[in-house]
N, C-alpha and C positions, 0 to 999 in steps of 0.2 A: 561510532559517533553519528554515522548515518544515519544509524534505525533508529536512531530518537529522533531525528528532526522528519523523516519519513513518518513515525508512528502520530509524534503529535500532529505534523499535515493533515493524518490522513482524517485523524479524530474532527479537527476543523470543519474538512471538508461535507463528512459525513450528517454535521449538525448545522449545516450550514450552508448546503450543497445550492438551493435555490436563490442566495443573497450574495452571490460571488460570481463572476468572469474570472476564466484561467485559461492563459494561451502559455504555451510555449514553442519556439520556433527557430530554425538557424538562420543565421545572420546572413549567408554565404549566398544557399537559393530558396529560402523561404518558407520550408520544410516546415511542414507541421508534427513536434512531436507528441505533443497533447492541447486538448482543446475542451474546454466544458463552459458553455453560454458565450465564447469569443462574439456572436455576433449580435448578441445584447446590447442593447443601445446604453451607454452611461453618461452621468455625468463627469468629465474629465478630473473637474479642481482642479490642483497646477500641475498636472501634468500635462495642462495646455502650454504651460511654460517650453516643453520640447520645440514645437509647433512654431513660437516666438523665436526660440533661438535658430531653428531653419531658417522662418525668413530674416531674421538677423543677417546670417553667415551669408548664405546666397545673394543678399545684398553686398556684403564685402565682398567675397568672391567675384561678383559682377563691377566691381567697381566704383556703386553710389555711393558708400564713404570706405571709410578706414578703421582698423581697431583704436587707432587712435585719436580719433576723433573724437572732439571733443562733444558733452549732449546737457544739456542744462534742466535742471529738474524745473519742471511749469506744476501752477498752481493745482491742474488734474491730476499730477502725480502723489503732490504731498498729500492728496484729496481720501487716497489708496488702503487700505486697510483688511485686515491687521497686521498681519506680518509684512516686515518694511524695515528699510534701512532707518524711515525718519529726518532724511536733509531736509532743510530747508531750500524757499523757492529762491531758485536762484544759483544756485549750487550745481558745478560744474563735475563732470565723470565723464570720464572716455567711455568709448561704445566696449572696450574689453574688459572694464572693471565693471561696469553694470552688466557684463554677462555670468563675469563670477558671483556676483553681490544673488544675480538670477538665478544660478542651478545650485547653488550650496543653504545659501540661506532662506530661498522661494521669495525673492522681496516684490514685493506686488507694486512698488511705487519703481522698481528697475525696470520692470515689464513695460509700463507705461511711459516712462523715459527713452525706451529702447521703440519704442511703437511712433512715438511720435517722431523718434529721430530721421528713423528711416520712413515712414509714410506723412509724417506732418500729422495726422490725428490718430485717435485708434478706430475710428470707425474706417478709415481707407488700410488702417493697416489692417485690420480684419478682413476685411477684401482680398488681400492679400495672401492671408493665411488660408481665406477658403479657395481662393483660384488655385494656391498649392496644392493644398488635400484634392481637389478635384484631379491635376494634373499626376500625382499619386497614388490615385485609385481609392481613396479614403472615403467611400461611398457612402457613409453614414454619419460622417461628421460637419459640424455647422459650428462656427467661432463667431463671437461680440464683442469678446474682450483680448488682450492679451495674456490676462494673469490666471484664468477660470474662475475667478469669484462669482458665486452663485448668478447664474443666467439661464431662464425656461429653456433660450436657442441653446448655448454651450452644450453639446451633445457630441458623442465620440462614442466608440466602442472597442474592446480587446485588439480587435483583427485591426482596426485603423491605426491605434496605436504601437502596434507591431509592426506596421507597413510604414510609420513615420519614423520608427526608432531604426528600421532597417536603412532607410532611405538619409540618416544622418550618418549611420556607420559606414554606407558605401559611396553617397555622396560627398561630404565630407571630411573626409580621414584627418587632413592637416589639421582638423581644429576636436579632433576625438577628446583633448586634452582637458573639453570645460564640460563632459560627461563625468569624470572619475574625479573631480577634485576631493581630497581630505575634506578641506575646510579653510575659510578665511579667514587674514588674520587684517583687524584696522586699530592701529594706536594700540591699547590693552582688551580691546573685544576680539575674542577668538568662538568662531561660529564653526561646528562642524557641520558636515553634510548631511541630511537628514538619511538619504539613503544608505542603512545600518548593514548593506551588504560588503561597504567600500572598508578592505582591512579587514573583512573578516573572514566573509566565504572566502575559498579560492578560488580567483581566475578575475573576481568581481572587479569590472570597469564600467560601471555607470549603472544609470541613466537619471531618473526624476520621481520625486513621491506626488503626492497629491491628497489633498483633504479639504473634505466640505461636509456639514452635517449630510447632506441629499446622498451626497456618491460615496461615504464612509472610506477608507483607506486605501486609498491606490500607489501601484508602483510599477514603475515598468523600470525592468534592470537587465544588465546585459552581464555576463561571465565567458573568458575564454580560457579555452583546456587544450594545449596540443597544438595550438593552432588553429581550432574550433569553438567558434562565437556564438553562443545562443542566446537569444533576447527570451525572456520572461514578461507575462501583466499578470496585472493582480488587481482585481474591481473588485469593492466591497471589503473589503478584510475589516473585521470588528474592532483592532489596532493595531500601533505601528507596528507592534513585535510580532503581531500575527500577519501581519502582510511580507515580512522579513523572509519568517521562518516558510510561509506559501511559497513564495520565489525564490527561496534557496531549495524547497523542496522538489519546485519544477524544472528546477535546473539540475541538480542532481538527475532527476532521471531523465532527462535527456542525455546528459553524458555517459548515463549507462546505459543509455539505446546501441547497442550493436550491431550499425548498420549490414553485416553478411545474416543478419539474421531476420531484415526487413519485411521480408516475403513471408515470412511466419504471421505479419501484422498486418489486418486493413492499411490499405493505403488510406492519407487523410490527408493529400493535397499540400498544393501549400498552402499559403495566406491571403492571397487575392482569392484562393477560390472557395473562402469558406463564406455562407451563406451568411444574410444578412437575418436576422429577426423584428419582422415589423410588429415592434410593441412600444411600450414610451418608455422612457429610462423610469428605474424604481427609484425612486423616493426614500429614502434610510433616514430622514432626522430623527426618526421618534429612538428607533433602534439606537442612533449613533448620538444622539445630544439629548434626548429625553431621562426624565428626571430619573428616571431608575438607576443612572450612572451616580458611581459616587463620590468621580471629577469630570467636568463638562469634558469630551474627545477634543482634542485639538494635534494641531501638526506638530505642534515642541514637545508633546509628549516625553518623546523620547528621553528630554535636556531632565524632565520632571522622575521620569525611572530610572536612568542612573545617580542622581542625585540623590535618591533615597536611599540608593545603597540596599538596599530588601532583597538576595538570592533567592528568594521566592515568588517572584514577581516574574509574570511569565518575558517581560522581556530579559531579567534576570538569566532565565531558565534560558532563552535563545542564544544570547553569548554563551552560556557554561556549552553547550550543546555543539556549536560552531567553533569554538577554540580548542586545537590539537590540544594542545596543554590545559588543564582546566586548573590553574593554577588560583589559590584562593587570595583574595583581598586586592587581586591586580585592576589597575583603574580599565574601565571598559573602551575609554574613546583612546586608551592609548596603542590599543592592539594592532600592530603595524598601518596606522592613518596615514605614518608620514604628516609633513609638517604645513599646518597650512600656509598660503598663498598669501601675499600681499596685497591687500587693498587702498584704494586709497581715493580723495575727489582731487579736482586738479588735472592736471594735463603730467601732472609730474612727480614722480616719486616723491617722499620725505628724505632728505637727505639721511644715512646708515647713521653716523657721529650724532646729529642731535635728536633722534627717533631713541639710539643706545642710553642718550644720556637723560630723556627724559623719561626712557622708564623706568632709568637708574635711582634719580631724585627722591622717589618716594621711600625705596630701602636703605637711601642715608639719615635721611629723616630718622627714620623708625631706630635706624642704632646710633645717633645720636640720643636719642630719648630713652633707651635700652641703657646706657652707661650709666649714667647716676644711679639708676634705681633697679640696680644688677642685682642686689638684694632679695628683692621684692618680685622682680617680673614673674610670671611663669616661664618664660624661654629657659629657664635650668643651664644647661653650662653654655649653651649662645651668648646669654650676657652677662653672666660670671666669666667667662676666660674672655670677652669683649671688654670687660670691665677690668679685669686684673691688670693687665700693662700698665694702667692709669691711676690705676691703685697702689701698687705697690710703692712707686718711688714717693708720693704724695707722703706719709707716715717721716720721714728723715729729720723736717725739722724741729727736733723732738727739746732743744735747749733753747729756743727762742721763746718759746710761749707756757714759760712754767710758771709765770703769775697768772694769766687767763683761766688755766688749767688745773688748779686750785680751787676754782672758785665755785661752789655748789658741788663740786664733784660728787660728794657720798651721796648727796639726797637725790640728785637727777638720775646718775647712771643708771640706776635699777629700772627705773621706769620709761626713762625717754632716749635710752641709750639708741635704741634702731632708728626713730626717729632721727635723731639730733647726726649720727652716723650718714643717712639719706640726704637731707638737707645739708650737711657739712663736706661730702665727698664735691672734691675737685678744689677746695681750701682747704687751708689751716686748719682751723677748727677742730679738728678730730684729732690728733696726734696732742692738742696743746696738755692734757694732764699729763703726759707720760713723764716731763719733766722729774717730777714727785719720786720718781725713782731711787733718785740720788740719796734720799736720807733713808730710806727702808730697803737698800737692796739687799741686806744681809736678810731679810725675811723673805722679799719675791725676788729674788734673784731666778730661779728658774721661770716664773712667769714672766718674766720681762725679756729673758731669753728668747722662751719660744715665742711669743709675741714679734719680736727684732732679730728673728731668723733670718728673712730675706733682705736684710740692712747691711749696709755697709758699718754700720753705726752701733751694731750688737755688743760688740762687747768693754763698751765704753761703762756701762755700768760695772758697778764692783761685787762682782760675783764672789765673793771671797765667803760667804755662810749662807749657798743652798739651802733653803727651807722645800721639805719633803710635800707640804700642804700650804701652797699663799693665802694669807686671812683676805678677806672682805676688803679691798681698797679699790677707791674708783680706777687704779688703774687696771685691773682684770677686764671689768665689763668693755672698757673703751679699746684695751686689745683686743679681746674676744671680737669687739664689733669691726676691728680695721681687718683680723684675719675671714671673716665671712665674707666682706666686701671685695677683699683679694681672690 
């Protein structure tokens, strides 16, 4: 399974080699196990979102608010774009649900929520984010915003973001928890995590994507094996599937780094001590959003290739690749995600009872509307055997309505029998000819039988002269119609 996700890396890498940053690193002391353009200067995208959730936490940590806290979306936030939760202003979120709304779905209007909560604007919270990186050793990076949307300053590079991603896994442990989530769930919108390694690689627990036409696909992911945590980046990757399949590949072989066998290797340091590259980040819109694409790149990508369902499609190709089992037609986001999280605005859950009941609402609807026209639906034996309990006793009162039942019988039933059957299910109406029985039952006696099979009421007719073949009488068609319906 390996040597495919190795083979196509390596192809990537090889046509590709000058448009990509690739670190990988242990989590533990810093270890560099590979490294190619790490100290390339890039543009972040939202993988500056990391960076926001440090000074986030550090501020809980230190006491200036709480997870609970509550944070009100301002008119900057709703301002936010593109990828966004969408509240309106005004619109209350705890500092803990805007940090999952932040690492699962990258909502650029949570970033700005969360920036102002804890600093009051985002130019002071930016402040903040660069006195970090400084106190971190992040010696290449400069922050403007909290969310990475396109900014000349926003600049960062591999080796920074491996020293930040290190610095969340050792600094804060107790909140590892909003690295690795599946995905979110609000009301009937279920968002998974864009990071495609969660549930699928082994060992995989976090981190953050990022995308912007300038910086093309980034990812910085972590995987633990054994007990051993290695962080992976990924600058540049042409898309999501190919920044996947890079960071699964660099993590792989870091875990097959056999450390007694070290001394055979250049030593390569760790991660503070890899050099800086003084150049200007590259520029990739043309490459990553120009017209030669023949769908503009974006971060949802992903939601857009499994939804086509195409095993040829190389993110296609990255699941078959990554799952022990390559079992065919199985849905991709169901590959052990685990169930997402709850979100929510408020200070306070939705209550479980009326959350249950109103997502209930809509599928009684639909089978209430499924009964009558059990016939007709496509749902096949869903609302046929939905339909039959209600069906079947309806048919009984078969001596009440034999002048009704009489009347137009021969000429209509040919024609308008299904109709008149549809419209007529849950009344009368349909059962009223069978009356008619009583003087021909020596001819349809056995039609009128198996028609009034499931009746209590069957063998009231007088079956005394079985005919082998019933002639043409409107009561055939309107049995025929009450047994489809059942």
């Amino acid at each position: 399974m390996w040597v495919g996700i190795a083979c196509a890396a390596t192809s990537l890498a090889t046509t590709r080699a000058g448009a990509e940053a690739l670190l990988v690193i242990e989590a533990e002391n810093g270890r560099v196990l590979y490294s190619q353009n790490a100290g390339q200067p890039w543009y972040p995208a939202s993988v500056t979102k990391l960076m926001t959730a440090y000074v986030t936490l550090r501020a809980v940590k230190e006491g200036r608010l709480a997870l609970d806290t509550p944070l009100t979306v301002s008119p900057n936030a709703v301002a936010q774009s593109p990828v966004k939760m969408g509240f309106g202003v005004g619109t209350v979120v705890t500092v803990d649900n805007a940090l999952k709304m932040l690492m699962v779905k990258s909502a650029n209007d949570m970033a700005v929520v969360l920036a102002e909560g804890v600093a009051s604007s985002i130019e002071n919270f930016a402040d903040e984010m660069n006195a970090n990186a400084r106190r971190l050793g992040m010696i290449q990076s400069s922050f403007v915003n909290p969310n990475g949307l396109p900014a000349d300053d926003q600049i960062s590079s591999a080796r920074d973001l491996a020293i930040l991603a290190r610095a969340l896994i050792r600094e804060l442990p107790e909140y590892d928890y909003y690295w690795h989530l599946p995905g979110i769930r609000m009301g009937k919108m279920v968002r998974w995590n864009y990071n495609t390694l969660i549930g699928r690689y082994p060992g995989a627990d976090g981190m953050k994507t990022g995308f912007i036409c300038a910086s093309g696909f980034n990812l910085v992911a972590s995987a633990t094996r054994n007990g051993r945590r290695l962080i992976a980046v990924v600058l540049g990757a042409p898309s999501s599937a190919a920044r996947a399949l890079k960071a699964a590949q660099l993590l792989e072989r870091g875990f097959n780094t056999n450390p007694g066998l070290s001394w055979l290797m250049p030593p390569l340091g760790t991660v503070e001590s890899l050099q800086p590259i003084a150049a200007a980040p590259p520029n990739l819109r043309d490459e990553m959003c120009g017209g030669h694409r023949k769908r503009p790149a974006s971060e949802d990508e992903d939601d857009l290739a499994v939804d086509s369902a195409n095993p040829e499609t190389p993110y296609a190709v990255f699941l078959a690749n990554l799952r022990p089992t390559k079992a065919k037609g199985a849905a991709p986001l169901e590959v052990k995600m685990g169930e997402p999280v709850l979100v929510y605005t408020g200070t306070k859950p939705p209550a479980p009872g009326a959350q249950a009941s109103t997502e209930s609402k809509p599928e009684k609807k639909k089978t209430a509307v499924i009964k009558p026209a059990a016939a007709k639906d496509k749902d096949g034996a869903t609302a046929t055997s939905a339909a039959t309990s209600h069906a079947a006793p309806k048919p009984k009162p078969k001596a009440t309505a034999a002048k009704d039942g009489a009347k137009d019988g021969a000429k209509d039933a040919g024609k308008h029998g299904a109709s008149t059957a549809a419209a007529s299910s849950g009344d009368a109406a349909a059962p009223k000819p069978k009356p008619k029985v009583r003087k021909d039952a020596a001819k349809d006696g056995a039609a009128a039988s198996a028609a009034a099979s499931d009746d209590a009421s069957a063998p009231k007719p007088k079956p005394k002269k079985p005919a082998p073949t019933p002639p043409p009488m409107v009561v055939t068609p309107a049995a025929d119609q009450s047994s489809q319906v059942k």
